[in-house]
N, CA, C and O of each residue as an XYZ file, in Angstrom:
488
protein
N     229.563     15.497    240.850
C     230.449     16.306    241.672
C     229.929     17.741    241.700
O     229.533     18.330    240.694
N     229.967     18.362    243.172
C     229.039     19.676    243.283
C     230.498     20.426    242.920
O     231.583     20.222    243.464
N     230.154     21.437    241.736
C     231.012     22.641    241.644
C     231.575     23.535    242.841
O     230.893     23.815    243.827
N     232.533     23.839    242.703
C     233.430     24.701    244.000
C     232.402     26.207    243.679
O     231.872     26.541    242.620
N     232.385     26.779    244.782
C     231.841     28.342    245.174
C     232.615     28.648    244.443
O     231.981     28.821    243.401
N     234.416     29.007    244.115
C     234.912     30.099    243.450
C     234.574     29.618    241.800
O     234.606     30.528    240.972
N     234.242     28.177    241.295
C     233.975     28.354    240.155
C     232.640     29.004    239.777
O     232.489     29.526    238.673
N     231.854     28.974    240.531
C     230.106     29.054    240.335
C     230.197     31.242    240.207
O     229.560     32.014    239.490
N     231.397     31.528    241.383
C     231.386     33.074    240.763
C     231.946     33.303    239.495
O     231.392     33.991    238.637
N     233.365     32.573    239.312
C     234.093     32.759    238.144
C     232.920     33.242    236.914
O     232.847     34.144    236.079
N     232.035     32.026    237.361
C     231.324     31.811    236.350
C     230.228     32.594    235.961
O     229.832     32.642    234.797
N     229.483     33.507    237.342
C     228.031     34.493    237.445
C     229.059     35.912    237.351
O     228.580     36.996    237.019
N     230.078     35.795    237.585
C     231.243     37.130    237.173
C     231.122     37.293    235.593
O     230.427     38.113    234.992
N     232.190     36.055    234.922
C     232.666     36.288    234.077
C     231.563     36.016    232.331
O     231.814     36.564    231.258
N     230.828     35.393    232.507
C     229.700     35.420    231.636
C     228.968     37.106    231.442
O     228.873     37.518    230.286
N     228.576     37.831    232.361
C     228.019     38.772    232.009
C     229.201     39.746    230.882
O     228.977     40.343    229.829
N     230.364     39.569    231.611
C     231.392     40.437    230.940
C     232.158     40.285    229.721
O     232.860     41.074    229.088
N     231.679     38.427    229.462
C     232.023     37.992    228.557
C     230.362     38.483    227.098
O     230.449     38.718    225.893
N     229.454     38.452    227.770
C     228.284     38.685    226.676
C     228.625     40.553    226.488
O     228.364     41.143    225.439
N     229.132     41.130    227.510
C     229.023     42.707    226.938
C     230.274     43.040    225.654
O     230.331     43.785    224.676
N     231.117     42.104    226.252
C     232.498     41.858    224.794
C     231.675     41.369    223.819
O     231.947     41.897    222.741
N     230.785     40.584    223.750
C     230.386     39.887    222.415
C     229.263     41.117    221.724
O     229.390     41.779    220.694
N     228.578     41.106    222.354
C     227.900     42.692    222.219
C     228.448     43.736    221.453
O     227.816     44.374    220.611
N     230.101     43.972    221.867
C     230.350     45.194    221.174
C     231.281     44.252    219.660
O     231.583     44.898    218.657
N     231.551     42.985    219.754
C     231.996     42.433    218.341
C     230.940     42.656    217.549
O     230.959     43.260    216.476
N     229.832     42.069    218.186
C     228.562     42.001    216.842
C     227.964     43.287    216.610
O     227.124     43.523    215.742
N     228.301     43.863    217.190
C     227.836     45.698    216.702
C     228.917     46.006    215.890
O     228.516     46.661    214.928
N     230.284     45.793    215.856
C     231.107     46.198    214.959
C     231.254     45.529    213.668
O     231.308     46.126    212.592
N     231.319     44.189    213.832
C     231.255     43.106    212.979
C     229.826     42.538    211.677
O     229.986     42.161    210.516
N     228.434     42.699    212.528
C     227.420     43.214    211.979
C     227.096     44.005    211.305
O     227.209     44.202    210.095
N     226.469     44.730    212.456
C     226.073     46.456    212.047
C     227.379     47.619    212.280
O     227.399     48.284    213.315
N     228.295     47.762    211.370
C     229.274     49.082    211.401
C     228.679     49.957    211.107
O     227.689     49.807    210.391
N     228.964     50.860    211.435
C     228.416     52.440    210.892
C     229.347     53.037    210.225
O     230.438     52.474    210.319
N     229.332     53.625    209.820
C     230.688     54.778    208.578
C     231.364     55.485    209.751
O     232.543     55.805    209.599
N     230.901     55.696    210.623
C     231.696     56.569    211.974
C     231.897     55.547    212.528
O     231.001     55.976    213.255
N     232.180     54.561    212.959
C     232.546     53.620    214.150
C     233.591     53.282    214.365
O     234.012     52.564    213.457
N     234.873     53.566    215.826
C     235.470     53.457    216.097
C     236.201     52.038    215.495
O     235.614     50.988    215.236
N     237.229     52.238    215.392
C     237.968     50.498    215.465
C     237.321     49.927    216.469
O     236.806     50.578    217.378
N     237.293     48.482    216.371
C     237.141     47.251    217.345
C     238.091     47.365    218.244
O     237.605     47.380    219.375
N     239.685     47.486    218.227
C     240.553     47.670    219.290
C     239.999     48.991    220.388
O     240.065     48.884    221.613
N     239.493     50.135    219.721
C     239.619     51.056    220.524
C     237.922     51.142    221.454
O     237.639     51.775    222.472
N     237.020     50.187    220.554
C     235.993     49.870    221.257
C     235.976     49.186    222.628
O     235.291     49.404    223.627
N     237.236     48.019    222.293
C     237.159     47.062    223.672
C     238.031     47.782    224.589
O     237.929     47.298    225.717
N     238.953     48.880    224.526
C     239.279     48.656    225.109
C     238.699     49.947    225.833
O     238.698     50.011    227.062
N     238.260     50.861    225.124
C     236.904     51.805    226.030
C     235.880     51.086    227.145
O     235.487     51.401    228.268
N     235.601     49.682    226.026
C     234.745     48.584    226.711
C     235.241     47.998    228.418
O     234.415     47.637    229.255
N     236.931     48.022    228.674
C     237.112     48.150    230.168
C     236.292     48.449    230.856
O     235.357     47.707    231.159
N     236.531     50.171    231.462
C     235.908     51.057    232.182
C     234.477     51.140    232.016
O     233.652     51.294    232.917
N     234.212     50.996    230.496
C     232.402     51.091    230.884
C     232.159     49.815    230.982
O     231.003     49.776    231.405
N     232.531     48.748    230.852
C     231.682     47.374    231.520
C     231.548     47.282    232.892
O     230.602     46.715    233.440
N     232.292     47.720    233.357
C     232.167     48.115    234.871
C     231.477     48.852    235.043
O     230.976     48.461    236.097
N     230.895     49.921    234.740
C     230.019     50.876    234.876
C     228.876     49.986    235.005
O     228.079     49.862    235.935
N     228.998     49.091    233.321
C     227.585     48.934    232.980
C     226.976     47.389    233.866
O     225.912     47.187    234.451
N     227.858     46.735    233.698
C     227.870     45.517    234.123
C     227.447     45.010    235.350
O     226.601     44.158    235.625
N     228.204     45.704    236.050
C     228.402     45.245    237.565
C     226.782     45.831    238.381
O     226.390     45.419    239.472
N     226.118     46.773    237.584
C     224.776     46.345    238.748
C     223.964     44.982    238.067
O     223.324     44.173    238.738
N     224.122     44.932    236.778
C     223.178     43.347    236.416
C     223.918     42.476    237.009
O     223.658     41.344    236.602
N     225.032     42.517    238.089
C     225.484     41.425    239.115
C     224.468     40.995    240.136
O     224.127     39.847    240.421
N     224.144     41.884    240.520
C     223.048     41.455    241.596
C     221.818     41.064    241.342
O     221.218     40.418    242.201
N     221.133     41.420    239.966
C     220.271     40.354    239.185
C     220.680     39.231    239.082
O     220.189     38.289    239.705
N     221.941     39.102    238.034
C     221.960     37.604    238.017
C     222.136     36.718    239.138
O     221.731     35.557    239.085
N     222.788     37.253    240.275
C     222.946     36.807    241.620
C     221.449     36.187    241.947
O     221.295     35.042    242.372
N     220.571     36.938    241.736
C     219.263     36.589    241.797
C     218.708     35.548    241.582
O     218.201     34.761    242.381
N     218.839     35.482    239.755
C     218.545     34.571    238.455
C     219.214     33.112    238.895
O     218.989     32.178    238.125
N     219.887     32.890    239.883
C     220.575     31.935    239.736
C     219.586     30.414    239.684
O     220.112     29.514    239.028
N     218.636     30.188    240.128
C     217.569     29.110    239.814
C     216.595     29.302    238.916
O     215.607     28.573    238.825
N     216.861     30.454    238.093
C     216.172     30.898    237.442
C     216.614     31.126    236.004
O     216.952     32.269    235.695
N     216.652     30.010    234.955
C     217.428     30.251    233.363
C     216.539     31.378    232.879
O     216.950     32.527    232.721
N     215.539     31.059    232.697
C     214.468     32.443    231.474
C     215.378     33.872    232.255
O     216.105     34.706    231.715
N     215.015     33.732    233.571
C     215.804     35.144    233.578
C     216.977     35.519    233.533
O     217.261     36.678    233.233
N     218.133     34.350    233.905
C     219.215     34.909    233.548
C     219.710     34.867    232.326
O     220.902     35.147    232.194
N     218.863     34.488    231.078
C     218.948     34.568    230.007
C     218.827     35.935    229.521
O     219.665     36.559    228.870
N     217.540     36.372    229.964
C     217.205     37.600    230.094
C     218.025     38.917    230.258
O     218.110     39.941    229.580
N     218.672     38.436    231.580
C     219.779     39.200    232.184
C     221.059     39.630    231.000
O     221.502     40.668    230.507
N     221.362     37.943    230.888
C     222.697     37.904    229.906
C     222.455     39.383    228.457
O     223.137     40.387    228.254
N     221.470     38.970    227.892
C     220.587     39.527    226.707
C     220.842     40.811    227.029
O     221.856     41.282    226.515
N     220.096     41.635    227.862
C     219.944     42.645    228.004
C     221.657     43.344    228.607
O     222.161     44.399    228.222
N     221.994     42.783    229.186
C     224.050     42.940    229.036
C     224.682     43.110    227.732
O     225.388     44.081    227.461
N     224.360     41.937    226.742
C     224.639     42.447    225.402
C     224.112     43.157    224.596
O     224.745     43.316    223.552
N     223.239     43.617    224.682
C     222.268     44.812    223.811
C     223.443     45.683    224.767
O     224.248     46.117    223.944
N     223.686     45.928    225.559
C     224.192     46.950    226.227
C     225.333     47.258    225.869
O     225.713     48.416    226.039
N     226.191     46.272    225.266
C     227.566     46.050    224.937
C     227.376     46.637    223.224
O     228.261     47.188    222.570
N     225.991     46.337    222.771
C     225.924     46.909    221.461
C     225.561     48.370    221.030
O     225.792     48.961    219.975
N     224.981     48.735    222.066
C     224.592     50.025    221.743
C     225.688     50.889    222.617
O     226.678     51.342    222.043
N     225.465     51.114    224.100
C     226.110     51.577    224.955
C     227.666     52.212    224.368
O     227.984     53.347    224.013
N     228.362     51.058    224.444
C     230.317     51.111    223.934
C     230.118     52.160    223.035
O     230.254     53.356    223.294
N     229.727     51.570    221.760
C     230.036     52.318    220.722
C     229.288     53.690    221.058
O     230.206     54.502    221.175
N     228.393     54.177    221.215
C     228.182     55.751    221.500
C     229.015     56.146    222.226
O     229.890     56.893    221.790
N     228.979     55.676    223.828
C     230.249     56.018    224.419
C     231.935     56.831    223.569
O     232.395     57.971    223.632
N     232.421     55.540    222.833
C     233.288     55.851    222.086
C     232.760     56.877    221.106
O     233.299     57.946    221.390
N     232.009     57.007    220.160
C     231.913     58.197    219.349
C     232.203     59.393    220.421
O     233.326     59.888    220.504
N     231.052     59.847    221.283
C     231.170     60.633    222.045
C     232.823     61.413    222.391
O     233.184     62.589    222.431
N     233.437     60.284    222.571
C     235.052     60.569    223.631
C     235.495     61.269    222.088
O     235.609     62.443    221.738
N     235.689     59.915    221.332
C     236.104     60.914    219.954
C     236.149     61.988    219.690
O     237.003     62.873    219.735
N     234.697     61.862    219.256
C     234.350     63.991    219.496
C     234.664     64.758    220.005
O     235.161     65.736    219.446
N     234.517     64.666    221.278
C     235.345     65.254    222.135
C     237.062     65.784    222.244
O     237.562     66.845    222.617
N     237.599     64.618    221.778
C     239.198     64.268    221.553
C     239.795     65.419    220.134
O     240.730     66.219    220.116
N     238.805     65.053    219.097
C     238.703     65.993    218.029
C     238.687     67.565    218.001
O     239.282     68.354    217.267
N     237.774     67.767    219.086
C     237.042     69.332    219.195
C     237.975     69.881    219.959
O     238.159     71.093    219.846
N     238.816     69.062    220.964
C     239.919     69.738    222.063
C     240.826     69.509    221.246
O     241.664     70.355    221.561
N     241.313     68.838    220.254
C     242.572     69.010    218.905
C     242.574     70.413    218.572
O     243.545     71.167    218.640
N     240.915     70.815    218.052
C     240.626     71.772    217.197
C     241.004     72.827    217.984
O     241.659     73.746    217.492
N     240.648     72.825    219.261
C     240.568     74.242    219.614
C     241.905     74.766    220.315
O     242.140     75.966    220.456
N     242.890     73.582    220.806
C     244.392     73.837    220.943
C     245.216     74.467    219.350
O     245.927     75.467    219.254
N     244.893     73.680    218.456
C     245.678     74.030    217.323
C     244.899     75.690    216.961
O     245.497     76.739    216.723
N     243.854     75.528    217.007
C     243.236     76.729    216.872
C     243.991     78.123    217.926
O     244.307     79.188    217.396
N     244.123     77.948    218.957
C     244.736     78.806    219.887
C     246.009     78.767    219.793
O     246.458     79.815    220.257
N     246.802     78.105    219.437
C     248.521     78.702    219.185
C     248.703     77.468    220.984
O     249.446     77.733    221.929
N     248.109     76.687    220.916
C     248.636     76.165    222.297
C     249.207     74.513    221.586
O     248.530     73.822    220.824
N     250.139     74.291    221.924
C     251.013     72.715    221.462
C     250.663     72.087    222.336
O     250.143     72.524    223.363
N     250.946     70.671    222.006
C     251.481     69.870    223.380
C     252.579     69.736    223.994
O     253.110     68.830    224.637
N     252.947     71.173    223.586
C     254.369     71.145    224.898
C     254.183     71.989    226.262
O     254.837     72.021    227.305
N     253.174     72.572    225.881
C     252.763     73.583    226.472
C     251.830     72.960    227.700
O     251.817     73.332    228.874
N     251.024     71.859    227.053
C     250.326     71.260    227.986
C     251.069     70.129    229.177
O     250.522     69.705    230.195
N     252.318     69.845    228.738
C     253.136     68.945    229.294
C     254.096     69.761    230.670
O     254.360     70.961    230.594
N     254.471     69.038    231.689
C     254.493     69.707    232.675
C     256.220     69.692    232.505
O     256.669     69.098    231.525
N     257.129     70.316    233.418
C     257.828     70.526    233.239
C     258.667     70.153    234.992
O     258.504     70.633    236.113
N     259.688     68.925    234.349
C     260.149     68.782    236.168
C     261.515     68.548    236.072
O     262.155     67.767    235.369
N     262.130     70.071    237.627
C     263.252     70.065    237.723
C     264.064     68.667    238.107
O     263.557     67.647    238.575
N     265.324     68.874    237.815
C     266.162     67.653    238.482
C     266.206     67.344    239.766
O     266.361     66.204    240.204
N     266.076     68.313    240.392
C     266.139     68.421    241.941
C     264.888     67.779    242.459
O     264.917     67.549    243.668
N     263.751     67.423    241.794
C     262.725     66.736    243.032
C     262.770     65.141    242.570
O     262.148     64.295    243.212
């Protein structure tokens, strides 16, 4: 029985996105670093940048499709991506998140201050 078109995308979709998730387990799960984000806050950084990262090795594997060595290839190089990529990503934001802590508490500015303020009337 020939597979349906929407399974054959399900399937050249959801594999790449499924190896960049596995990517960022075995970087956490493996190799942790003393700085490395939680696993929750990895995947779910992992959203927005799998899309980033992901979606042009779509049109490779689109490619690869009679072709295993390369979409093996493909897959591979998606999860190296999921291993290195995420987690810097996330340090990065961290840092960031940290240094704008520092420099509000540092300035006498709260988070009330940053929060907007709306009359009853609109």
């Amino acid at each position: 029985m020939e597979p349906t078109f929407s399974w054959q995308n399900l399937f050249f979709v959801g594999v790449p996105f499924a190896a960049y998730f596995l990517g960022i387990v075995i970087r956490k799960v493996v190799l942790p670093s003393d700085r490395s984000p939680s696993l929750i806050r990895q995947c779910l950084l992992g959203l927005p940048v799998s899309l980033v990262v992901v979606s042009p090795f779509l049109l490779v594997i689109n490619a690869t499709t009679g072709n295993l060595p390369g979409f093996l290839i493909t897959i591979g190089v998606v999860m190296e991506h999921g291993m290195l990529v995420n987690e810097t990503a996330t340090s990065h934001l961290e840092r960031i998140r940290k240094e704008v802590g520092e420099k509000r508490s540092s300035s006498g500015d709260g988070p009330s201050s940053t929060t907007p303020h709306h009359s009853a009337t609109t």
